[in-house]
PAMARSE-675900 format. One record per atom (N, C-alpha, C, CB): x, y, z; residue in three letters. Coordinates in steps of 0.02 Angstrom, whole numbers, plus 32768, in hexadecimal, padded with zeros to 4 digits. Glycine has a CB too. Layout:
BEGIN
XYZala...
END
This chain:
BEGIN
1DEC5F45A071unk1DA65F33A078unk1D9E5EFAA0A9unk1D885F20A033unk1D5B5EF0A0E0unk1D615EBEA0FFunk1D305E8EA0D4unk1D535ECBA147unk1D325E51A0EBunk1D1A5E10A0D0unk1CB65E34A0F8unk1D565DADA101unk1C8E5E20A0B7unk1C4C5E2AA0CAunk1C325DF0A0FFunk1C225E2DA088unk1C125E12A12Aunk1C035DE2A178unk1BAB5DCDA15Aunk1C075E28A1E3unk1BA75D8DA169unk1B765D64A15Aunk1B435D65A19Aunk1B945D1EA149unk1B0C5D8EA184unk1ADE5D95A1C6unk1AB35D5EA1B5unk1AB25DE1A1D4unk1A9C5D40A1FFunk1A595D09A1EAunk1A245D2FA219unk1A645CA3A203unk19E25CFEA1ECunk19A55D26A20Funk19A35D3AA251unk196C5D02A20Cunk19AE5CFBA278unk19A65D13A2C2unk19D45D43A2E4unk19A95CDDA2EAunk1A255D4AA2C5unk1A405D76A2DBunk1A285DACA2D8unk1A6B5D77A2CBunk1A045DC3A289unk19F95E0EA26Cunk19BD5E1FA29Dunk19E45E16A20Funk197E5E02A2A1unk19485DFAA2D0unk19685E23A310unk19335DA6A2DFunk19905E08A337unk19A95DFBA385unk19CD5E4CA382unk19EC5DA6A397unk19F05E60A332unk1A115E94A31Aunk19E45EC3A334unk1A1F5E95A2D1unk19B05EC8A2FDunk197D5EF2A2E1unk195C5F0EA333unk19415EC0A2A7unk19485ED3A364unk193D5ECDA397unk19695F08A3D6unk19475E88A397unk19945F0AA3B7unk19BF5F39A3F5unk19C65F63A3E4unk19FA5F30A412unk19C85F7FA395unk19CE5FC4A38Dunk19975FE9A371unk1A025FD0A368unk194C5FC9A384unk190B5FD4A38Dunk18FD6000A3F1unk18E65F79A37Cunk19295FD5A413unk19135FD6A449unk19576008A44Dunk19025F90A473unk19956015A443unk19AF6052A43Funk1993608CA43Eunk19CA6053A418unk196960A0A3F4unk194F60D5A3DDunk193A60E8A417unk192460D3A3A9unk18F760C3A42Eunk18C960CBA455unk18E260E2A4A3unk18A6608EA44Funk190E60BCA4BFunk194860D0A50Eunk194C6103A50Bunk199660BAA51Aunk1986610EA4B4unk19A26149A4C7unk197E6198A4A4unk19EE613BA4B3unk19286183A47Cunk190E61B6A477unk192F61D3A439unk191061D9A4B3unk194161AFA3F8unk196461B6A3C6unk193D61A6A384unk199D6190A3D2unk194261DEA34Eunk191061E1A32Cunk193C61A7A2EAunk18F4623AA31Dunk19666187A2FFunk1989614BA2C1unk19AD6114A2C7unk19B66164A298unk19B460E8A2D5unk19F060C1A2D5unk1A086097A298unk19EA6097A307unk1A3D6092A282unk1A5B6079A24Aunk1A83604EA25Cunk1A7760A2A223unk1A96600BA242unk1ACC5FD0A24Bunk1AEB5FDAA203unk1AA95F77A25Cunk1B3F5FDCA1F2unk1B5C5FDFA1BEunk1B7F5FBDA1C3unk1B6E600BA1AAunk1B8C5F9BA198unk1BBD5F67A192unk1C285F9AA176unk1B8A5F24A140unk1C4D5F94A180unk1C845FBEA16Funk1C8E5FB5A127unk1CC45FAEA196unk1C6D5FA4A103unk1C6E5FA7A0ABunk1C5B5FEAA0ABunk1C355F71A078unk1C1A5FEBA0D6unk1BF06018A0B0unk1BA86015A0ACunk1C026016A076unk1B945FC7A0ADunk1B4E5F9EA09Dunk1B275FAEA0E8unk1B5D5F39A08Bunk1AF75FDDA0E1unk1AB25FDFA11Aunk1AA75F8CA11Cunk1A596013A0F6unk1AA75F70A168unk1A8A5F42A17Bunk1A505F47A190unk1AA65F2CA19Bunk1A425F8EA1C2unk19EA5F80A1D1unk19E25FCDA1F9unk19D05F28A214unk19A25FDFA1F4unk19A0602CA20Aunk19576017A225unk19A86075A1C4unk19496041A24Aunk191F6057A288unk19126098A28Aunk193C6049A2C6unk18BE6094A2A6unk18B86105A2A5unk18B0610AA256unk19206147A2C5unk18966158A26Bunk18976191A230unk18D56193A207unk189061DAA24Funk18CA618DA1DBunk19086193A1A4unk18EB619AA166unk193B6153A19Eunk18A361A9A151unk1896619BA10Eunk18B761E9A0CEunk1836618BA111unk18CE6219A0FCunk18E6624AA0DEunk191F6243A0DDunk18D8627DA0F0unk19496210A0D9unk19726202A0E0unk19A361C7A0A5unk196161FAA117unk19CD61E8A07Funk19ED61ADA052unk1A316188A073unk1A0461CFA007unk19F7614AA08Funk1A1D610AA0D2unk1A5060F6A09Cunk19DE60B2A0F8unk1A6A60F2A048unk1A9D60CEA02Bunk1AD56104A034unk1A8E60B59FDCunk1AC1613AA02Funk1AF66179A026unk1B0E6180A084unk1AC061D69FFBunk1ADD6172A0C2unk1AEC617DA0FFunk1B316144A0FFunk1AA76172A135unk1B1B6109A0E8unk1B3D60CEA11Dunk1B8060E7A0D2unk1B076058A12Dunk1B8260D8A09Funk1BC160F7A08Bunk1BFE6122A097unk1BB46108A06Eunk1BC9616AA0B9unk1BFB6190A0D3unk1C1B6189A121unk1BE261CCA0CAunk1BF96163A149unk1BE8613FA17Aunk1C43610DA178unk1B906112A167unk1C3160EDA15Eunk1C5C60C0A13Dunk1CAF60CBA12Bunk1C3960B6A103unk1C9C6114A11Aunk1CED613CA0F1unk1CFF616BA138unk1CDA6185A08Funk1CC8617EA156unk1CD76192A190unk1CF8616EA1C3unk1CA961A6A1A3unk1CDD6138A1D5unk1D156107A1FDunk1D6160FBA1E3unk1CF760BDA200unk1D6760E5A1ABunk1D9F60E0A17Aunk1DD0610AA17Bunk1D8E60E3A140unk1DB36159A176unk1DD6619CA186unk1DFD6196A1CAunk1DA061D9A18Bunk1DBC618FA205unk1DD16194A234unk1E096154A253unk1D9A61A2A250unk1DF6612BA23Bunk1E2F60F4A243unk1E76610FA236unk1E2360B7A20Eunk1E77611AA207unk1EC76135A1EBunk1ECE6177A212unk1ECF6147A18Aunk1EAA6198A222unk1EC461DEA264unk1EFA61ACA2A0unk1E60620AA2A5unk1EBD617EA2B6unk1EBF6155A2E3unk1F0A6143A2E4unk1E8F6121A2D9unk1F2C6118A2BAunk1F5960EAA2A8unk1FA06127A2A3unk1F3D60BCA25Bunk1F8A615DA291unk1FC66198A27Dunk1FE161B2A2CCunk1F9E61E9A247unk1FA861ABA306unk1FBA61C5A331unk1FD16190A35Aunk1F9161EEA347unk1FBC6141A341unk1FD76111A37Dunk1FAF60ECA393unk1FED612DA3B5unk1F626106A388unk1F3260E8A3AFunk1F1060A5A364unk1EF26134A3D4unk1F016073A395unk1EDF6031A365unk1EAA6048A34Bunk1EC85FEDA38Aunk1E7F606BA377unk1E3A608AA33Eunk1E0860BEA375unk1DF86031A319unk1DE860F5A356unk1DBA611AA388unk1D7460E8A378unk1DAF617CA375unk1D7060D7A3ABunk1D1B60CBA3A5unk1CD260E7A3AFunk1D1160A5A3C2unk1CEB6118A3CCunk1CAC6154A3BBunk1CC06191A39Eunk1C86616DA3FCunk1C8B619EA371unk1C8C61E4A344unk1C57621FA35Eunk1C7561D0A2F0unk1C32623EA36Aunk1C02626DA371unk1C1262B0A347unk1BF9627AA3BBunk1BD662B5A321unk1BC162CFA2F0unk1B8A630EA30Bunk1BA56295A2C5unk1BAA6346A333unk1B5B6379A33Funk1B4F63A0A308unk1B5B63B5A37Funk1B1663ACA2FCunk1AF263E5A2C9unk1AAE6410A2DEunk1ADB63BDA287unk1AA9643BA2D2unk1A64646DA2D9unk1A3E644BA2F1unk1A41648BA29Dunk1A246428A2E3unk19DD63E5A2E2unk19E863BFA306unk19CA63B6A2A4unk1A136390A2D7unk1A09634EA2DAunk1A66632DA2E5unk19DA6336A28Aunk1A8B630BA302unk1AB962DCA31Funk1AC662A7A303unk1AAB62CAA354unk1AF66281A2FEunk1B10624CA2EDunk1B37623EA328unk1B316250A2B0unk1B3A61F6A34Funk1B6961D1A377unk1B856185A340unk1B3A61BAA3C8unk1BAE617DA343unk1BC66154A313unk1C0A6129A349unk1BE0618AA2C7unk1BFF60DDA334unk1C1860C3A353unk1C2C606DA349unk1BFB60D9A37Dunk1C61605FA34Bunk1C79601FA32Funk1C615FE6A360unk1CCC6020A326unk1C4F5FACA33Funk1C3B5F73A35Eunk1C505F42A366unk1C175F64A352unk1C7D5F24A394unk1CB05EE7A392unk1CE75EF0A34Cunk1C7E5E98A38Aunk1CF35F37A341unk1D175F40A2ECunk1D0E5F20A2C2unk1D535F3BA2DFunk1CB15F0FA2BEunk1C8F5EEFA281unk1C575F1DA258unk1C6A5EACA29Bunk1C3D5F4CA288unk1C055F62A25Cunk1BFE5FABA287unk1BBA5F28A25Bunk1BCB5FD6A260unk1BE7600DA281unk1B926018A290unk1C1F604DA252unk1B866046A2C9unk1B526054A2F1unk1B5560A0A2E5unk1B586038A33Cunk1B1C60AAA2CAunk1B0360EFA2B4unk1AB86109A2E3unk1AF160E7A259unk1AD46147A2F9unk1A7F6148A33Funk1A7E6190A330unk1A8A6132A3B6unk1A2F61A8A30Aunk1A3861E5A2F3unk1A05620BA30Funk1A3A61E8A2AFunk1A1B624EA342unk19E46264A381unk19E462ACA364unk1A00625BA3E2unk19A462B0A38Eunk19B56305A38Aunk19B46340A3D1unk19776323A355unk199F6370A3CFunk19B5637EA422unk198F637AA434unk19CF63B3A441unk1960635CA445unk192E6346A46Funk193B6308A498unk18F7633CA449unk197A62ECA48Eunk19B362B9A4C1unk19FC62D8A4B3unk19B76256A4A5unk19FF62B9A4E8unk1A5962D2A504unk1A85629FA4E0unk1A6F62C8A569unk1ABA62C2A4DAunk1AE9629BA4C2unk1B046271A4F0unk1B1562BDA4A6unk1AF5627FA534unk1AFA6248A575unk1ADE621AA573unk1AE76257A5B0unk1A9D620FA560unk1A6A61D5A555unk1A7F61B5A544unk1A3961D2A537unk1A8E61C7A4EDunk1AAE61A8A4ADunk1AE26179A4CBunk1AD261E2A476unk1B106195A4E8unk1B5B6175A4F2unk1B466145A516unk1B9861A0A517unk1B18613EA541unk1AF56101A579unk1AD160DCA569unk1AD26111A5ACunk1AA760F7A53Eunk1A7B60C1A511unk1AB36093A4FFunk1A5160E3A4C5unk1ADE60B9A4C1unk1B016097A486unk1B266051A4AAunk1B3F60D2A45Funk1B46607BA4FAunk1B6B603DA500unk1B536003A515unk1B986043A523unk1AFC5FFDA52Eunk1AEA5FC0A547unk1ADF5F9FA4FEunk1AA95FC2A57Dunk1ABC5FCDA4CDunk1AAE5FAAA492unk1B055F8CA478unk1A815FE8A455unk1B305FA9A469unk1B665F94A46Bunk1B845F34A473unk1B745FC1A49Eunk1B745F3FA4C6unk1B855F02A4E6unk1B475EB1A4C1unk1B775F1BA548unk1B175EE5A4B2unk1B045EBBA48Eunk1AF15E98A46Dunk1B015EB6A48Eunk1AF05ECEA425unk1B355EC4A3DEunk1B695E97A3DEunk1B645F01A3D4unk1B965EA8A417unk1BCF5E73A3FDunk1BD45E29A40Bunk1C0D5E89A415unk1B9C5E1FA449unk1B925DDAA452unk1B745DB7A3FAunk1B525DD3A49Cunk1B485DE6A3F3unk1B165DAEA3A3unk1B515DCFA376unk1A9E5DCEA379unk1B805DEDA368unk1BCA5DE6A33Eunk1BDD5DBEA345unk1BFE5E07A343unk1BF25DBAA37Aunk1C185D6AA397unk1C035D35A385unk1C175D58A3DCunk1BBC5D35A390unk1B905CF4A37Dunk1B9A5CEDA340unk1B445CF5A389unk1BAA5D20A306unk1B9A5D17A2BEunk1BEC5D02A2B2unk1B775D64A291unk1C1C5D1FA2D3unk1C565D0FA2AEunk1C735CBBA2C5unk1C8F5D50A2BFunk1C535CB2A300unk1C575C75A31Bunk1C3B5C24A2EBunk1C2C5C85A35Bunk1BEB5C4BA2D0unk1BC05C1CA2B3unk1BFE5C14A262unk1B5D5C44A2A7unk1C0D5C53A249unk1C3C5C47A203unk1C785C45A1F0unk1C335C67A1DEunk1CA35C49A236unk1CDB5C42A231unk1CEC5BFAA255unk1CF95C7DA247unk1CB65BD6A284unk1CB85B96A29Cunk1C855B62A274unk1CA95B9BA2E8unk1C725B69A250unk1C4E5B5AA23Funk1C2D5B00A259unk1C615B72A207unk1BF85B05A279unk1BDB5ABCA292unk1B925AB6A284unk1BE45AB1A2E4unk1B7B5A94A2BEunk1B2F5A61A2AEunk1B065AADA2A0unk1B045A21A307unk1B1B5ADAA2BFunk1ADB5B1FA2C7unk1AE45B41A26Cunk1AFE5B76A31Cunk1B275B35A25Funk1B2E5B53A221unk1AFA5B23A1D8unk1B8B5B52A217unk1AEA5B59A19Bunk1AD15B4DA169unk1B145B2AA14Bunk1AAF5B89A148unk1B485B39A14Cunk1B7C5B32A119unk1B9B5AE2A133unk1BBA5B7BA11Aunk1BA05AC5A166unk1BBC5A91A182unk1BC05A62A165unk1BAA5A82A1ADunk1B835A57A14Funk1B655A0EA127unk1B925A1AA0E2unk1AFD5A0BA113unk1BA05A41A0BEunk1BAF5A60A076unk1BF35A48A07Cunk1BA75AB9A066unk1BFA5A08A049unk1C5959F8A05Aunk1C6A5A189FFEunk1C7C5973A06Dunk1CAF5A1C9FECunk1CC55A369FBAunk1CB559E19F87unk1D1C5A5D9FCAunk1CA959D09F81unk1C9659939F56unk1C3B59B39F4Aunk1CA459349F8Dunk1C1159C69F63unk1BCB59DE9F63unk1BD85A179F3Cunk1BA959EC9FAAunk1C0B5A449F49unk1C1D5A949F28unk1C2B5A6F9EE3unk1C6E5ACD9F4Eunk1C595A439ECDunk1C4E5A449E86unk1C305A1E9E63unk1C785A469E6Cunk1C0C59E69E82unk1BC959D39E59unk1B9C5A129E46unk1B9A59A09E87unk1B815A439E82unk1B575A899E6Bunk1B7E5AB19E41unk1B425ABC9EAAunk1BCB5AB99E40unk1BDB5AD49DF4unk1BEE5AC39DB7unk1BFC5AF29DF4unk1BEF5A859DC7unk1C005A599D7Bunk1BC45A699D51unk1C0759F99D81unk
END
């Protein structure tokens, strides 16, 4: 299991922000952010026929799967999946190997689009990753947690 990644407002905003303007580029009736637990971070588009706990789950076991293909043949990890069906498509795709990018079209865009959209949205995804793993794994003046010394942690649990 990986350690759950701590989104803050303005990241999720700046998030929400690019894979709003994804949909729209690449003419895509969904976009989904999953975290590799499993946990939907944020969706975009049409989806209300849609059960988003059961998507980003299988979503989730699907990378996992595909990881271990990955690792049997040699390779560190596939980062894109594509999913065609009758209708409707799945492009699926890892994000700085933190969260997974779900873009769900139907044929009324190319799977060419998709792949061009995804990667500008991509590039920048992993900058506000960065920013997040930066803000909680360095933690300073920008961080909530900085001020919080372990003498404060057990006065609040005593």
């Amino acid at each position: 299991m990986n350690s759950p990644m701590v989104i803050y407002e303005d990241e999720f905003k700046q998030m929400a922000d690019v894979c709003e303007r994804l949909r729209m580029d690449a003419n895509a009736k969904a976009v989904f952010l999953i975290d590799k637990n499993g946990q939907l971070i944020l969706t975009t588009g049409k989806h209300e026929h849609l059960d988003t706990t059961a998507l980003a789950s299988l979503t989730a076991g699907n990378i996992a799967a595909t990881d271990g293909l990955a690792k049997l043949i040699g390779e560190r990890e596939f980062s894109i999946l594509f999913h065609e069906g009758e209708r409707d498509s799945l492009h699926i795709s890892l994000v700085a190997s933190q969260i997974i990018l779900v873009v769900m079209f139907g044929d009324e865009t190319s799977v060419g689009l998709v792949r061009l959209r995804v990667r500008k949205a991509t590039d920048e995804l992993v900058k506000i990753v960065q920013s997040l793993l930066d803000k909680t794994q360095n933690p300073g003046a920008n961080s909530p947690f900085a001020e919080i010394s372990d003498d404060d942690l057990d006065i609040l649990f005593s």
